[in-house]
Every structure is written in structure tokens, then in C-alpha cells.
N, C-alpha and C positions, 0 to 999 in steps of 0.2 A: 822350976823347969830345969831338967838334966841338960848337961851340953851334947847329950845323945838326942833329947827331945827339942834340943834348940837346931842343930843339925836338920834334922828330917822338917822340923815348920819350915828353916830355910829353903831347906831342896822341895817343898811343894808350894812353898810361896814363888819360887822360881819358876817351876813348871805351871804356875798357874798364865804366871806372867808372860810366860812363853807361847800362852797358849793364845791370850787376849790382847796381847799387844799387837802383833804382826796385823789383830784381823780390823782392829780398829784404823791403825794406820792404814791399810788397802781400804781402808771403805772412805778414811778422807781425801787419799791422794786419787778414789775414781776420779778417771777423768768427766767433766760433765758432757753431755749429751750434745752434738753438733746442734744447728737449728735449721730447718730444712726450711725454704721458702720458696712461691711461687708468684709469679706474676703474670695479668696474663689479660691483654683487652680480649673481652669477648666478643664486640661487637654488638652494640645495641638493637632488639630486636622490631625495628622496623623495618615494615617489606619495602621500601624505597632502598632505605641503605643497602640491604640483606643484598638485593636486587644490581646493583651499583658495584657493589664492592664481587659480585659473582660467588655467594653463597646462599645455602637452602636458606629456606625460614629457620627460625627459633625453634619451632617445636620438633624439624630433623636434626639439629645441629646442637640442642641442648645433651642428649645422652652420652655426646663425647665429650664436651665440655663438661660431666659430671664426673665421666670417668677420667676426665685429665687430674680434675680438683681432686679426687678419693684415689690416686696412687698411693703406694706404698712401697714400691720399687726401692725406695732407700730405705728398706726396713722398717721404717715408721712413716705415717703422713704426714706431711706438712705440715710445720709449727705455724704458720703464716700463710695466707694466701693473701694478694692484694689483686682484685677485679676493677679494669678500667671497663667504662662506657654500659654500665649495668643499669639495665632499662628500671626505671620507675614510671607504670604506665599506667590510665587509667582501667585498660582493659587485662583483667586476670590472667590471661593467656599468655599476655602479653609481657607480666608484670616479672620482671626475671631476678629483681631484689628479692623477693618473698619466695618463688619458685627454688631459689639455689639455698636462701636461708634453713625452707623446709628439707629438701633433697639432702642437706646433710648435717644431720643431727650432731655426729660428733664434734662441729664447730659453734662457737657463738661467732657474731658478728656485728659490724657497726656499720652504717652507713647515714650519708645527709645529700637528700636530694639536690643536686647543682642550682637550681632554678630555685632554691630557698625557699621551696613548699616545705613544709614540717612532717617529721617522719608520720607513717600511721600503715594500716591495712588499705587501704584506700586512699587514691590521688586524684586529682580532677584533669592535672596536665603533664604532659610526657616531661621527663630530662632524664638525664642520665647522671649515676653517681660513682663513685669512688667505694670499693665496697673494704671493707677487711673481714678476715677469718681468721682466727686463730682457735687450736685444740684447748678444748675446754677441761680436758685432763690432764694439761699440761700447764696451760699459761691460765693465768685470772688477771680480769682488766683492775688499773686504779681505779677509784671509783672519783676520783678526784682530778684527774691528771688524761681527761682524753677528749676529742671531739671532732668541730670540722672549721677551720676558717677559708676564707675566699680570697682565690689569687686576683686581689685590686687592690686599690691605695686605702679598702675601707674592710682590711681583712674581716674583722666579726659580723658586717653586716649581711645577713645571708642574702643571696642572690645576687651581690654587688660586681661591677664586672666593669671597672673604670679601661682597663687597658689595653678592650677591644672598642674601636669606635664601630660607631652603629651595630655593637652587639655583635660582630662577626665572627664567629666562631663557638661564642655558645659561652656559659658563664663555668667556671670552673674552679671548681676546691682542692684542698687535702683532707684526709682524714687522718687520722694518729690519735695513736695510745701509749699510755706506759705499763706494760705487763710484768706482772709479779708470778717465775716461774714455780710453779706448785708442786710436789711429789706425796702421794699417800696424804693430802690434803692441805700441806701445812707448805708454809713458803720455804723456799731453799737459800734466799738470799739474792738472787740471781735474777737481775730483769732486762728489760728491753724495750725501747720505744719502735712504734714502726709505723711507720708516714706514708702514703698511699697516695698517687698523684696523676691526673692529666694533663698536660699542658694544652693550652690554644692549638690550633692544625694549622690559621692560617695567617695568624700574624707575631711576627718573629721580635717583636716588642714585647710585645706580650708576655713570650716565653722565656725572656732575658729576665724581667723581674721578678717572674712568677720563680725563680732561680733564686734569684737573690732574697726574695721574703723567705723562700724556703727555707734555705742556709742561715739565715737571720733566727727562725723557729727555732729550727736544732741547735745553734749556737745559745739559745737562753733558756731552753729546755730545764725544769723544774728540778729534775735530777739528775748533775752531770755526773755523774756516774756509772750510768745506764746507757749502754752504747746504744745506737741507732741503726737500723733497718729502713732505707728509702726504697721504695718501688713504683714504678706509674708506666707509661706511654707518654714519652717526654717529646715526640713529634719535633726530635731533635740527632740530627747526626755527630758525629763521635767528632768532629770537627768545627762543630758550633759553639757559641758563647755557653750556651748552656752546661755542654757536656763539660768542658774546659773548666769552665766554673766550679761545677759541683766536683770535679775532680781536682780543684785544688788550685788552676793556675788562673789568675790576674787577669780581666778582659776589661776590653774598651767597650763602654755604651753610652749614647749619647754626648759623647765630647767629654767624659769620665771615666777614669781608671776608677776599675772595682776589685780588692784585692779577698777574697773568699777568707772567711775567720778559721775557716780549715778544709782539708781536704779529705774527702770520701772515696776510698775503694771499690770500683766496679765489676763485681765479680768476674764475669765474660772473660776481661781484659786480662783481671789476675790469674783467675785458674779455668778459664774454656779454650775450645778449640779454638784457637786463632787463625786459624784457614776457614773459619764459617759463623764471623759476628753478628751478632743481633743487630740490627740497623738502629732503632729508636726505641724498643719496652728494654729497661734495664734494673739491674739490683744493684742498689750503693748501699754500704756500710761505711759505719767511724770505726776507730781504729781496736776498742775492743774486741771485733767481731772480724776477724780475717778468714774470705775465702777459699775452698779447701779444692770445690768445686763448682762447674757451672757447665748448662745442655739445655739449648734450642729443643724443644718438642716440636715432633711432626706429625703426630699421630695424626691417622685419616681412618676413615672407617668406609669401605665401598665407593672412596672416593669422593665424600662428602668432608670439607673440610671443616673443622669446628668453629673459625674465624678466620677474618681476613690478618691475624697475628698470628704469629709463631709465639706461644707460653714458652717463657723464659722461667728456669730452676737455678737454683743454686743451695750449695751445704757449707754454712758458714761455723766456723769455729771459734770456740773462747778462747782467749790472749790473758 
């Protein structure tokens, strides 16, 4: 080869270089995709509570609760949804696990009935569960790494519910997974667990531990790696052991100091309006996953409100 023909290889291997370099680098420095989540009791569809609590039935009050879950308002739906108080009912109508599971196809979903009946099409007795949703063209569950334990001294036992006496309040779980975020079918690398929670209404014991098992959970979490996603109806003020806790600071229970193995980011706190706090449904993250945004829904329709809760959102970011 001439030093004329070595010349010209050079300057096209240059402009080759020039040309696929720049595009690969832009396409590893995209930034990744926020993760958009929702929380949100719905309100279990019994006409006593419905009645109680001063909203329609289930069947006027589901169509806005559909359209709350299928926004898109932040340009994509929701990578997460986590639904408190989601009826598991023996009557179809009634049945709001299966009615929301069908109503929206773009999510899969988990759930385990609180009352530690066994999942199916059909139940014999009311409770209420803990549901999750997450984009089925985004995220893919482990198939190894998800389920539901029960907030008592006998986490896996389903139905178990030591730390309300006489049952007061109703028996109560979490749910969680560890999801493997997927693009064009194949994994990105990129995951997230997300924990789904109600705590007890009426005894404030209860709620204390149900705190500390939880923190316990994600503290030994399978793969620490993978930040965390908390969401529930913590029937807990911004001033209680609870919230304290899971945000990080040292509380007294029962004549012992409890010191939290880490501290969780409350979206609200970090990035919402701070003139107009969500009182008790919240969104905690660990530190991979930092708040960008967060907004109370009010949405009404004719004046019919979708729940006796205000659906909490938030747009969390990778670190």
C-alpha cells in the first residue's frame, strides 16, 4: 500500500470513527427512564364501609379509580401501582382484585388475600389485600425473589395476626417483588423491589412493629443492590414512631430503643407541595432511587369521589 493509500484508509477510518463513536457513546450516557409510582387506598367495596366513610358504591366509584390507575399525564403510565384495602370478595361484583386485574391489561399483577385464603378466581370470604401493578412492557417479576408475609411475630404464616389482640383491626400483610427492568425484551441491567403495605387503623402497637419487620425485610433483601420502592396506608402521622422510623430516626417502643438499619426517603417531604401533605398513604424509597417529584390526586367526577383517600404519585429518579 502507497503512503497516498495509507493516507486516505487513515482519513476514512477516521471518519468512520467519527461517525459511530459520538452515537454509541449518546446512547450509553441515555439517561434511564424516571419510575413513575402510585399509591392509592381504594377503599374496599363494602356498602357498610362505602356508607361510613360517605362514598358511592363500587360500581359508581370504580370508573375513576380506573382512570386514576391508566393516567399518563407524565408521559408514560405508571411503572408501579401499589392498591390498599382491595376487596377479595365472594361476590363478583363485588370482587375488585379480579375486576381491576381484568380492566387493565397493560399491567400484571400480585396479590395475597390478608385473611390467608389462597389466591384463585373464587373466595368463600371477604378480606382485603395488598395489591401491586407494575408495566408489563417495562418491568418482569423474579420469579424467585417475590411474595407476601404477614405483619405478626409469625411473618410466613398466612393469616397470622399476633399484634392485634382479639383480632382488632383486621389481619395484615406486604406484598413485594424484585423486578428486572426489560427494554425490546431483554433485561437492561436495572431492577427494583417494591413493597406494598397497610398497617393496623386501630392499634398503634401493632403499627410500631409492623415498621420494624418491615425495615428488617428490606434491610436483608436478596439483592442489595436493588433499591426499594415502599408504598401502603401507614394509618400513621408524619409524627409517629412509625413515620420516624422508616425515615430513619431511633424511636422508643415498649421500654426499648430501636435504631432503623437505614433510612428511607419520603417522596412528599422531599420533592411535594409542602403547604398540602398527604396525612398517612406515602411513598418511601432507599437511597438509589431519589425523588424528583410528588402530587396529592383529587380528581372527582360529578362530585362522586373515587375513595375516602387522596392517591398519592410520585417520579423517582436513578442515582
Amino acid at each position: 500500500m502507497t503512503p497516498a493509500h495509507h493516507a486516505a484508509f487513515r482519513a476514512g477510518l477516521l471518519l468512520l470513527l467519527a461517525l459511530v463513536l459520538p452515537a454509541r457513546a449518546a446512547t450509553a450516557q441515555a439517561p434511564a427512564a424516571p419510575v413513575r409510582v402510585l399509591t392509592f387506598n381504594i377503599l374496599a367495596s363494602q356498602p357498610s364501609w362505602e356508607k361510613s366513610a360517605k362514598c358511592e358504591p363500587w360500581a359508581v366509584r370504580k370508573p375513576i379509580v380506573l382512570e386514576i390507575m391508566r393516567d399518563c399525564s407524565g408521559g408514560a403510565p405508571y411503572d408501579f401501582i401499589g392498591t390498599q384495602e382491595t376487596a377479595v370478595h365472594p361476590d363478583a361484583a363485588l370482587h375488585q382484585v379480579n375486576q381491576l386485574a381484568d380492566a387493565l391489561p397493560g399491567y400484571d399483577s400480585l396479590y395475597a388475600a390478608c385473611s390467608g385464603e389462597r389466591n384463585g378466581k373464587t373466595h368463600q370470604e371477604f378480606s382485603l389485600s395488598n395489591m401491586i401493578f407494575w408495566r408489563k412492557d417495562r418491568w418482569k417479576i423474579d420469579r424467585a425473589d417475590h411474595g407476601t408475609f404477614w405483619l405478626s411475630d409469625t411473618p410466613e404464616a398466612p393469616g397470622s395476626n399476633q399484634w392485634a389482640p382479639g383480632g382488632k383491626g383486621g389481619k395484615r400483610n406486604v406484598t413485594y417483588g424484585l423486578f428486572h427492568e426489560i427494554a425490546d425484551g431483554k433485561r437492561t441491567g436495572r431492577k427494583v423491589y417494591f413493597f406494598n403495605t397497610h398497617l393496623n387503623v386501630f392499634v398503634p402497637g401493632a403499627r410500631a412493629q409492623s415498621a420494624f419487620l418491615i425495615m428488617e425485610r428490606i434491610q436483608k433483601r436478596w439483592t442489595q443492590s436493588a433499591p426499594v420502592i415502599l408504598t401502603g396506608d401507614f394509618n400513621s402521622k408524619r409524627d409517629s414512631i412509625v413515620y420516624k422510623y422508616l425515615t430513619g430516626a431511633p424511636v422508643d417502643f415498649e421500654n426499648e430503643r430501636h435504631a432503623p438499619p437505614l433510612a428511607l426517603s419520603e417522596a412528599f417531604a422531599a420533592a411535594g407541595p409542602q403547604n398540602d401533605l398527604p396525612g398517612i398513604d406515602f411513598i418511601f424509597s432507599t437511597g438509589g432511587l431519589g425523588p424528583r417529584s410528588a402530587a396529592k390526586i383529587t380528581t372527582r367526577r360529578d362530585g362522586v369521589r373515587p375513595s375516602d383517600h387522596y392517591p398519592v404519585e410520585a417520579v423517582l429518579e436513578w442515582k
